[in-house]
N, C-alpha and C positions, 0 to 999 in steps of 0.2 A: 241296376244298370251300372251305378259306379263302381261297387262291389266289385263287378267282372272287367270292367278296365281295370282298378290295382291287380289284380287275382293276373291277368292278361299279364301285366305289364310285368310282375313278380316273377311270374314263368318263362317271357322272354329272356329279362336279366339271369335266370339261371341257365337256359339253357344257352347262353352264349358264353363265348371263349373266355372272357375275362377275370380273373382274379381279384379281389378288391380287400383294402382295409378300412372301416368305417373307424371315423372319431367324431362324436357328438357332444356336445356341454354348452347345458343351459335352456336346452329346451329340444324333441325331435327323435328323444329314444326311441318311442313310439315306431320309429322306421327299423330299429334292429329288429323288435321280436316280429314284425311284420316279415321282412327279409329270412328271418329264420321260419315262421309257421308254415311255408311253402314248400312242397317238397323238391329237393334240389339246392338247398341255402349251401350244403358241403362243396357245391361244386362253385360254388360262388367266392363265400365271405369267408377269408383266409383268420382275418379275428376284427374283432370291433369293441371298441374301450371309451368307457366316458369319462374323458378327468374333469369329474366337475366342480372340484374345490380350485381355488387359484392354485395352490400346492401341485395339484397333480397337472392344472394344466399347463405351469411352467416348467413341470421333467418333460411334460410332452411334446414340448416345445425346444428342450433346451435353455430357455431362458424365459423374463415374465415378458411378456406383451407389455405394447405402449397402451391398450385397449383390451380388454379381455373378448367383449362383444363388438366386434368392426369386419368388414371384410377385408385387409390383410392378416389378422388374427387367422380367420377361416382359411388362408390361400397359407400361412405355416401351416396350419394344422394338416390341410391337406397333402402337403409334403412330407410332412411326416409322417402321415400315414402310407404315402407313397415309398418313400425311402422304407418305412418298418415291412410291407408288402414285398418289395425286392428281397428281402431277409429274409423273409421266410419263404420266402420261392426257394433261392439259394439253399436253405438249410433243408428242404424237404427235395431237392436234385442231389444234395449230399450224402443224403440218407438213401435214397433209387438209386446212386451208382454205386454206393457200396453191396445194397444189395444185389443190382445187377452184375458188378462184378465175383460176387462172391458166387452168382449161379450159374457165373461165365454166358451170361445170355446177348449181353451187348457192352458195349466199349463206348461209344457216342451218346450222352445225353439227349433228351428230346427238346425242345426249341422252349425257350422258357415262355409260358401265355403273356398277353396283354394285360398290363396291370394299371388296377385302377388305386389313389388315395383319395376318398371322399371325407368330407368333413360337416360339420355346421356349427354355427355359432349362434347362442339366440337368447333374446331378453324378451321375454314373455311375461301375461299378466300374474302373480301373483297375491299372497296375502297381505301384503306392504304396497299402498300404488308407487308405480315409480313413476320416478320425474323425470325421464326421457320419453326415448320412443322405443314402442313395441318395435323389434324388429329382427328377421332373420334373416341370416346367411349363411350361402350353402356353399360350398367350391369342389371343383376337383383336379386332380391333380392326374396325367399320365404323361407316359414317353413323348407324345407330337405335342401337348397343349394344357392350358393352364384357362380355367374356365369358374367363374363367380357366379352366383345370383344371388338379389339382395331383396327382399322384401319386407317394407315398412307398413305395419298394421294400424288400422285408425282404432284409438285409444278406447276401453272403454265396451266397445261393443262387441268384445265375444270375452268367455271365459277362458279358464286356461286350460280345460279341454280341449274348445274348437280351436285355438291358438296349437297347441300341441297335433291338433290333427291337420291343420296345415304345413307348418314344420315339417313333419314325416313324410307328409304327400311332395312337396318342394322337396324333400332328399332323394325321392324315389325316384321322381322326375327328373334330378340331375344324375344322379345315377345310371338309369337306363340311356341319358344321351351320351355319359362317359362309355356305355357297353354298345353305342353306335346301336343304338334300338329305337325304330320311332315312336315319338311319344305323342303324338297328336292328342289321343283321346286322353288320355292320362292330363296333359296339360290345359286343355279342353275344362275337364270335371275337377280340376283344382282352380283354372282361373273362375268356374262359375259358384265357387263360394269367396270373390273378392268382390269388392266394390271398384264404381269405376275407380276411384281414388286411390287403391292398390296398387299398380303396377307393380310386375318384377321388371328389376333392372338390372341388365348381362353384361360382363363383362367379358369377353376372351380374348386367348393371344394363341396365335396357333405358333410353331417353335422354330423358327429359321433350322435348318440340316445342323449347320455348325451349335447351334445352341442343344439340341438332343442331343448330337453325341459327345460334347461338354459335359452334359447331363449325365451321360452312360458312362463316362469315363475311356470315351473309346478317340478321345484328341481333348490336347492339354492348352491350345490356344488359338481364338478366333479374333481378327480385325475387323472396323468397320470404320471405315468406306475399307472390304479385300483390297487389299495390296499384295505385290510380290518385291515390293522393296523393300532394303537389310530389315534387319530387328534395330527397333530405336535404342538409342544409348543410355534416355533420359525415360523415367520411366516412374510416373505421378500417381501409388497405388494406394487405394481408401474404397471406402464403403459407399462414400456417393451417396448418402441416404438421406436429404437430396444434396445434389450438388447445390452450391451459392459462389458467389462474387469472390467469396476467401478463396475458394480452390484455384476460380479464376485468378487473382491476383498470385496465388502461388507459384503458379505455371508459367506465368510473365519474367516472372524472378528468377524464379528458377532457367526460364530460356536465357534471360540475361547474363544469370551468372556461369554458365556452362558454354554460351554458344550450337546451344542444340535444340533440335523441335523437344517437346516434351509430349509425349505422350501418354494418356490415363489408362488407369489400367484399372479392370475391376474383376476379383476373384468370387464365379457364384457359389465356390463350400469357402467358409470359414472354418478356422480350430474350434471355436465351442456356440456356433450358430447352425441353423438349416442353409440348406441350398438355396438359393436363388430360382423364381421359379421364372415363370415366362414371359410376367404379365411384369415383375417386377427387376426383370431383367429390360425389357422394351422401355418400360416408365422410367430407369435412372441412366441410360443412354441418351432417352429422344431428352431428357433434362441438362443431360453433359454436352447434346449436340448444341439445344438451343444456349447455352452459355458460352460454349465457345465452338464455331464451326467449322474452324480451320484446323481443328486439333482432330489426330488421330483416336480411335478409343480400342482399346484391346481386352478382349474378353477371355478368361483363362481359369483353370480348375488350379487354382495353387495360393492356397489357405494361406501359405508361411512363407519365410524372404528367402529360406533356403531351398524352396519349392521354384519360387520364382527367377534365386538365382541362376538353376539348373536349364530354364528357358531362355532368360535374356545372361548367359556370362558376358563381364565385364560391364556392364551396366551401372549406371548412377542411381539409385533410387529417392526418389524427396517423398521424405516425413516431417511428420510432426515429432516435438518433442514428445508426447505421448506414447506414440506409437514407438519409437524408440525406447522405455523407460518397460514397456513390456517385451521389447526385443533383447533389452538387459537381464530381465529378470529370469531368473531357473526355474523358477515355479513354474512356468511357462513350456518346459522342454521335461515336464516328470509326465508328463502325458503325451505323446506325440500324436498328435492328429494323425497321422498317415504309418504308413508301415516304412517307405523312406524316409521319415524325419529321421534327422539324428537324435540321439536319446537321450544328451546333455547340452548345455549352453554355452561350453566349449566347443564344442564337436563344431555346432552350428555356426559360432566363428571363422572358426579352421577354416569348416568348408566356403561361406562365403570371402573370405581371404582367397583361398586357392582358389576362385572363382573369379575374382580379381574387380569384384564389386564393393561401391562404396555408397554412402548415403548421404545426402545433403538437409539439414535437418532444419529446419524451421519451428519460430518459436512459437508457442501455445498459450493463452490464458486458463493458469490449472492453481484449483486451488486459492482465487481471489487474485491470484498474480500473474503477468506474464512470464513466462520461465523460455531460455533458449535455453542451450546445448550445453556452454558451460556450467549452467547452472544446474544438472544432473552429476551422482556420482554413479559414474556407468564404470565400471572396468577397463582400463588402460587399452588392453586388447581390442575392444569394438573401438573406443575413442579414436584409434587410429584408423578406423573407417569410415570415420565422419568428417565433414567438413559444415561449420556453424553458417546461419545467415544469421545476421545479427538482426536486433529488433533494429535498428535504426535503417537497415532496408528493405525490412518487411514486418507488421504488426496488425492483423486482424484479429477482431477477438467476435465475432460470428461465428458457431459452429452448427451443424448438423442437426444436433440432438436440442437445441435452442430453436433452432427452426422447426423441426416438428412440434416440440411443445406450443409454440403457437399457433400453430395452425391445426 
């Protein structure tokens, strides 16, 4: 009987529209060669890769996780996979127009399918007991929505067998609902090998319009609460990862010292991070809302300040000395994230100069010291695009990455 619910459910997923890239580490392989011994996996699984040493899963990532086994871990991965899936969609419609053009058969590409990035992350029983918790997480990643499941094993009482055949079966099952397939039975004959003490627990975010086609690259900037009023002057851009009381207090300052609302801004691609997905998109807004409610927040595909001064010209922008001390550095512009960067550290002056944007810079705790503005040697050129807040009117030393470490 279970047998023919997977064998069902395997058949479904292939014989539906959608395209997928599978990434697994740690536990759940068991779902690749299942997905492939069906017949149909070609019209499915575009490729599936398990980085399972830290090395491979921080290329796969772009960068190492705070957590290698967590469910944001799993919710990158998934975008990863999702963003690697579009790629090779692309490179194989690149490859059908040229062929089609060359047999003169058609001119129009066909619609590119629904794509799915699936993931899992998982700390399962081994030959070493460990000293957490058993537990998996699955996520995936498409165009409308951003969707987890997390399930904690009671320690002990299964091998790493039935551990792994769990796993698989939680990837299939979120797979088939990323392929909009119902899984009743499926989900069925997997919760009846948990206890009650098992629960899975879901996460989802489905995508506001504006954040998809963010996503897509098909509009470069979204507000919230929608307005049709100008573009703001003052323009408070960071990672938010979470926001704290410092941001808060910088925004204060920064309205004092300008005379203007200040408004935050948060870009979901970075130069050398993943996109922003849905779930982690909604979680660092309603974090921005609840710290300060009055404030505008503005959401935008523009990685770099030359991206951004291209959206808001004339614009103030407030940084940290940090964030500055890499907007000085060259090393910084021998890669250009985008095909519009400029491709030097000059260029990207020039241009935000002709742009007629400036920075107001606040100081940082770097290095065991407070450091402001002067106290970088940044090249004469940017220096005249800045303007210092000095520590004596403004000095938090709370950041971001101190706040995740504790919690």
């Amino acid at each position: 009987m279970s047998a023919t619910v997977w064998t069902k459910l395997l058949g479904a997923i292939h014989a539906s529209p959608h395209r997928a890239v599978v990434a697994v580490t740690g536990g759940g392989s068991k779902a690749i060669s299942q997905l492939l011994e069906v017949p149909g996996a070609s019209q499915t699984v575009l490729e599936a890769v398990v980085p399972y040493s830290s090395a491979a899963l921080a290329s796969w990532l772009g960068g190492v996780p705070d957590q290698s086994c967590s469910e944001p871990t799993a919710r990158a991965m998934a975008m990863a996979a999702w963003i690697r899936a579009r790629e090779l969609i692309r490179a194989r419609e690149l490859m059908r127009d040229g062929e089609l053009m060359r047999a003169r058969e058609l001119s129009t590409p066909a619609s590119p399918p629904p794509l799915v990035g699936l993931a899992a992350t998982a700390s399962l029983a081994s030959a070493s007991p460990k000293r957490g918790e058993h537990r998996i997480h699955v996520a995936a990643q498409t165009e409308g929505s951003t969707v987890s499941a997390t399930l904690v094993l009671t320690k002990d009482q299964r091998d790493r067998k039935k551990e792994e055949w769990l796993a698989a079966k939680l990837i299939l099952v979120m797979l088939g609902q990323a392929c909009a397939i119902p899984t009743t039975a499926a989900e069925h004959a997997l919760r009846e090998q948990l206890t009650v003490d098992e629960p899975i627990q879901h996460n989802r975010q489905e995508a506001e319009p504006a954040w998809s086609e963010l996503l897509l690259g098909q509009r470069k900037v979204a507000s919230l609460p929608s307005t049709n009023a100008p573009p703001p002057q003052v323009i408070f851009s960071g990672s938010f990862n979470p926001p704290h009381l410092g941001h808060q207090r910088i925004a204060q300052v920064a309205a004092e010292l300008t005379g203007q609302l200040v408004a935050y801004e948060l870009s979901i691609t970075n130069v050398d991070k993943l996109p922003l997905d849905y779930v982690e998109m909604q979680r660092r807004f309603g974090l921005l809302q609840a710290l300060d409610r009055q404030s505008v927040l503005l959401l935008t595909d523009a990685p770099t300040f030359c991206a951004k001064s291209e959206l808001f010209p004339g614009c103030t922008f407030v940084v940290g000395v940090d964030t500055m001390l890499r907007i000085a550095d060259p090393r910084y512009y021998q890669a250009p994230a985008r095909e519009d960067s400029p491709a030097s550290y000059e260029a990207a002056v020039e241009l935000l100069a002709g742009r007629a944007c400036r920075f107001l810079v606040f100081g940082r705790l770097m290095n065991n010291r407070f450091q402001v503005l002067s106290d970088l040697a940044i090249p004469a050129k940017l220096q005249e695009l800045c303007d210092e807040v000095p520590a004596e009117q403004f000095r938090e030393d709370i950041s971001s990455s101190a706040v995740r470490q504790r919690s």
